[in-house]
C-alpha positions as CSV (number, residue, x, y, z in Angstrom):
1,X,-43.4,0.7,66.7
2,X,-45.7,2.4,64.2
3,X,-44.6,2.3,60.4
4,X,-43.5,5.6,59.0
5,X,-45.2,6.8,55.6
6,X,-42.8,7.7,53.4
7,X,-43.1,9.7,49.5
8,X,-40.8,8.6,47.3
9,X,-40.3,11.6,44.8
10,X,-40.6,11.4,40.9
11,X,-37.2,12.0,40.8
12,X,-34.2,10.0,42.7
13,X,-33.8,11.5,46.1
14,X,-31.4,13.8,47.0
15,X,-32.6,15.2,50.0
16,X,-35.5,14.7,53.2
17,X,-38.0,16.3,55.2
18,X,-39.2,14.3,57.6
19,X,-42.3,15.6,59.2
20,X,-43.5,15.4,62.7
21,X,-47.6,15.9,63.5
22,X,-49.3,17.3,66.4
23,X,-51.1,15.7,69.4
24,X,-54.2,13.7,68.7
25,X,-53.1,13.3,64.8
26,X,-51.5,10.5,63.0
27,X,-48.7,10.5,60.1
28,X,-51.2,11.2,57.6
29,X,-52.5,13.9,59.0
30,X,-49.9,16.2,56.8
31,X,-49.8,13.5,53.6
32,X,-51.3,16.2,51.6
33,X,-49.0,19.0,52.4
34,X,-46.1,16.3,51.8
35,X,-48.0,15.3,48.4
36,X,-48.6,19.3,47.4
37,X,-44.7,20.1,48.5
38,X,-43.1,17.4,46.2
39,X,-44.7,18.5,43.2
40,X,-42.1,21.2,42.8
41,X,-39.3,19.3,45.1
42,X,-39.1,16.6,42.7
43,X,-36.1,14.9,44.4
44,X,-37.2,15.5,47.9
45,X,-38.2,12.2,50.1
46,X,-40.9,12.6,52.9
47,X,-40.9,10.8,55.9
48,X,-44.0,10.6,58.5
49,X,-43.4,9.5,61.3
50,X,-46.1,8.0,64.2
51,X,-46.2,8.6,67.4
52,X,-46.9,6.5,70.0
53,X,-50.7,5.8,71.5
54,X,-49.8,6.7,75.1
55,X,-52.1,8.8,77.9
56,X,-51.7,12.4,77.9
57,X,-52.2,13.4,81.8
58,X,-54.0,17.0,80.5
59,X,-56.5,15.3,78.8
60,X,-57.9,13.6,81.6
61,X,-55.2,10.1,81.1
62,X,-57.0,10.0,77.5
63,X,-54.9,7.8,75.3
64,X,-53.6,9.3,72.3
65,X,-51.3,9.7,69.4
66,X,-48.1,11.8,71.4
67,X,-44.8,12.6,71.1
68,X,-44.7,12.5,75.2
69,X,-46.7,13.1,78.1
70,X,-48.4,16.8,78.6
71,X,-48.2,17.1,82.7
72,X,-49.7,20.6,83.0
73,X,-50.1,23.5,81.1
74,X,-48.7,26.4,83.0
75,X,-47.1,28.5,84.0
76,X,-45.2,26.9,81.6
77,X,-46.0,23.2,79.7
78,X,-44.6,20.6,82.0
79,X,-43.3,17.8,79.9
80,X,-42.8,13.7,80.3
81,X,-38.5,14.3,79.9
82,X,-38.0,11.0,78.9
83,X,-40.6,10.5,76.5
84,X,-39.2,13.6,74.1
85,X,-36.0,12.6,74.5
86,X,-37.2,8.9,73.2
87,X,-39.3,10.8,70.6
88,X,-35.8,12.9,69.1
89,X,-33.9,9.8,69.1
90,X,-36.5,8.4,66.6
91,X,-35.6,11.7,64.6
92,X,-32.4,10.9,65.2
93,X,-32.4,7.2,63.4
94,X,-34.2,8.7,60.8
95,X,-31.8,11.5,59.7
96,X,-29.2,8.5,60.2
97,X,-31.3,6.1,57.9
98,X,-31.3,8.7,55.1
99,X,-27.5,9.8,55.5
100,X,-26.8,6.1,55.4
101,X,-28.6,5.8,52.6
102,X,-27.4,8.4,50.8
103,X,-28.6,11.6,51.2
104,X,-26.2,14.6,52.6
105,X,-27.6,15.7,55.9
106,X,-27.1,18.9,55.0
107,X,-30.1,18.4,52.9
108,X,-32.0,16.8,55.6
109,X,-34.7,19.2,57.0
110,X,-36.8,18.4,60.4
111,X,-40.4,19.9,60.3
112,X,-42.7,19.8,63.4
113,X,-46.6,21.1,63.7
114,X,-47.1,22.1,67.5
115,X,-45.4,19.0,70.2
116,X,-43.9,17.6,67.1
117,X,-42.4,21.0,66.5
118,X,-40.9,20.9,70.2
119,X,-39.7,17.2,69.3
120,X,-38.4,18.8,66.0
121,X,-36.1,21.9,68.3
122,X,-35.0,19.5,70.8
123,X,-33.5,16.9,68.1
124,X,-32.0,19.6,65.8
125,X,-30.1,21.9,68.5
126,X,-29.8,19.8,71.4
127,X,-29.4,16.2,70.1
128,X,-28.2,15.8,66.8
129,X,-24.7,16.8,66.5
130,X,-24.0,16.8,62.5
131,X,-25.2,19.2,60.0
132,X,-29.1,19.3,58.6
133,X,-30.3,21.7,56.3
134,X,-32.9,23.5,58.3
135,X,-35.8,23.7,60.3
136,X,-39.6,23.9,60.2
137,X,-41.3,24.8,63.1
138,X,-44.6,25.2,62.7
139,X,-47.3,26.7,65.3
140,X,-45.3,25.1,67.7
141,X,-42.9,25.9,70.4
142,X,-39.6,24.4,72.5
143,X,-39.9,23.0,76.2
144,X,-36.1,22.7,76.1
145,X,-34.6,25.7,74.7
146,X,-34.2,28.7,77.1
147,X,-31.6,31.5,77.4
148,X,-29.5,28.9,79.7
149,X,-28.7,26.9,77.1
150,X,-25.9,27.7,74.9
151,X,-25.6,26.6,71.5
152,X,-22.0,25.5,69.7
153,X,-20.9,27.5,66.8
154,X,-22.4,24.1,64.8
155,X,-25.9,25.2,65.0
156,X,-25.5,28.8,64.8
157,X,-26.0,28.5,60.4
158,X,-29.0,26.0,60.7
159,X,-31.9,28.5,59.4
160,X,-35.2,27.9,60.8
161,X,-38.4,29.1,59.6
162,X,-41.1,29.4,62.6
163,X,-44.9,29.8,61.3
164,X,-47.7,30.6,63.5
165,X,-50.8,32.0,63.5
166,X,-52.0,35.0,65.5
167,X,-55.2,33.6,66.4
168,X,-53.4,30.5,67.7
169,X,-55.4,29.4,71.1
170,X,-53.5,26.4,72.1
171,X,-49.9,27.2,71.4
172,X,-50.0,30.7,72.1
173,X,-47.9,33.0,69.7
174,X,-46.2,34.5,72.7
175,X,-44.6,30.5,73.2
176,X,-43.8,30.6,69.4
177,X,-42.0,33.9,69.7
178,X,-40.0,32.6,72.2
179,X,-38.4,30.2,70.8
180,X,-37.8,32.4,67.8
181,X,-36.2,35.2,69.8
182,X,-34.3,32.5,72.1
183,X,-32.6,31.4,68.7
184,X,-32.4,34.4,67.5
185,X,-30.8,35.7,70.5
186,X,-27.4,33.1,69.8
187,X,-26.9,34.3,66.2
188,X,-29.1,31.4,64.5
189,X,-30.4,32.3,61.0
190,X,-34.2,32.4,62.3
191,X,-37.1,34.1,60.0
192,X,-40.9,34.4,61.4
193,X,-43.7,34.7,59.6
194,X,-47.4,34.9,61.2
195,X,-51.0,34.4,59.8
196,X,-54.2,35.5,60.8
197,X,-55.1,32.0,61.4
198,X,-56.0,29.3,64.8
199,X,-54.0,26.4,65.2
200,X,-54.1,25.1,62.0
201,X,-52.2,25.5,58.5
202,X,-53.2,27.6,55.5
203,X,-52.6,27.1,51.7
204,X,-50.6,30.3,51.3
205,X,-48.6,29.1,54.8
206,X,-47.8,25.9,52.7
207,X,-46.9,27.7,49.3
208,X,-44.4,29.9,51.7
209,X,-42.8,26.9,53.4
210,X,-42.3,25.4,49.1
211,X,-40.8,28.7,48.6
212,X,-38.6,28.6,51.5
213,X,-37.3,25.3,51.0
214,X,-36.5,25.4,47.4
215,X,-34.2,28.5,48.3
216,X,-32.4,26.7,50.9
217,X,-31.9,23.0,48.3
218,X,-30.7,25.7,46.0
């Protein structure tokens, strides 16, 4: 099992973001955004999480860095079940390691960019069943959250904040949107906000997730 990197703040913790990449990347791949973030959230632990070095079927068997198994990529993604379910109990034993530790899960916030965005949405509303103090779901979308699926009362005052950019050629905005409106649609607290960007993150994307946060740690 990979190590997770984790930012102590200046400041003795009183709440966590733990941070899920993408495909392909490692945990260090958002140290910087962590590292910008904390200089105004000086009591705010990061976590970083790994993923696994496993094949990824759509990229010709390729071993890589992956929250679980890509099968296909339409009509919609077809997913490896088991391997983001493993991945959101990970999530899981984190948010447990920092309640155990201390820290209110209340002020516990799950961030995702692209599959670990979907990892993020399936640990937060479908898997963890005690309070967190919000999402980030960043150019990414949900393999598991549909209009079938009905949420308890619980999870109806988690805000989440989805980011994506317009010009976003491998998780389409349309996939983004729909998890959005599919929250949305059961009451949840959900704000979007779009850039003229890829699949990528911007600076002003990262000063509007600091903002965001700080309103919701109070």
């Amino acid at each position: 099992m990979h190590e997770n990197l984790i930012l102590e703040p200046t400041h003795e913790a009183d709440a966590c973001v733990i941070w899920l990449h993408g495909l392909g990347a490692d945990r260090f791949d958002f140290l910087p955004v962590a590292e910008a973030l904390q200089q105004s959230l000086t009591s705010t632990r990061f976590i970083l999480p790994q993923a696994p070095t496993q094949p990824v079927t759509i990229n010709g068997g390729y071993a890589m860095p992956s929250w679980y198994d890509i099968l296909a990529m339409s009509p919609a993604r077809a997913i490896n079940n088991q391997q983001l379910e493993a991945s959101a109990q990970r999530v899981i034993e984190l948010i447990e390691g920092e309640r155990d530790s201390g820290i209110n899960p209340a002020r516990i916030f799950l961030a995702g960019f692209s599959q670990g965005g979907a990892v993020v949405y399936h640990a937060a509303f479908l898997r963890w069943q005690g309070p967190l103090g919000g999402v980030l779901a960043l150019s990414t979308y949900s393999p598991t959250l549909s209009s079938d699926v009905v949420l308890p009362d619980t999870k109806k005052q988690l805000p989440v904040y989805c980011l994506h950019g317009t010009h976003d050629d491998i998780v389409q905005r349309a996939m983004g949107r729909a998890a959005h409106d599919c929250l949305q649609a059961q009451g949840v607290p959900v704000k979007w906000q779009e850039y003229p960007m890829s699949h990528e993150v911007l600076p002003q994307e990262i000063r509007d997730i600091g903002t965001w946060l700080a309103a919701q740690l109070g």
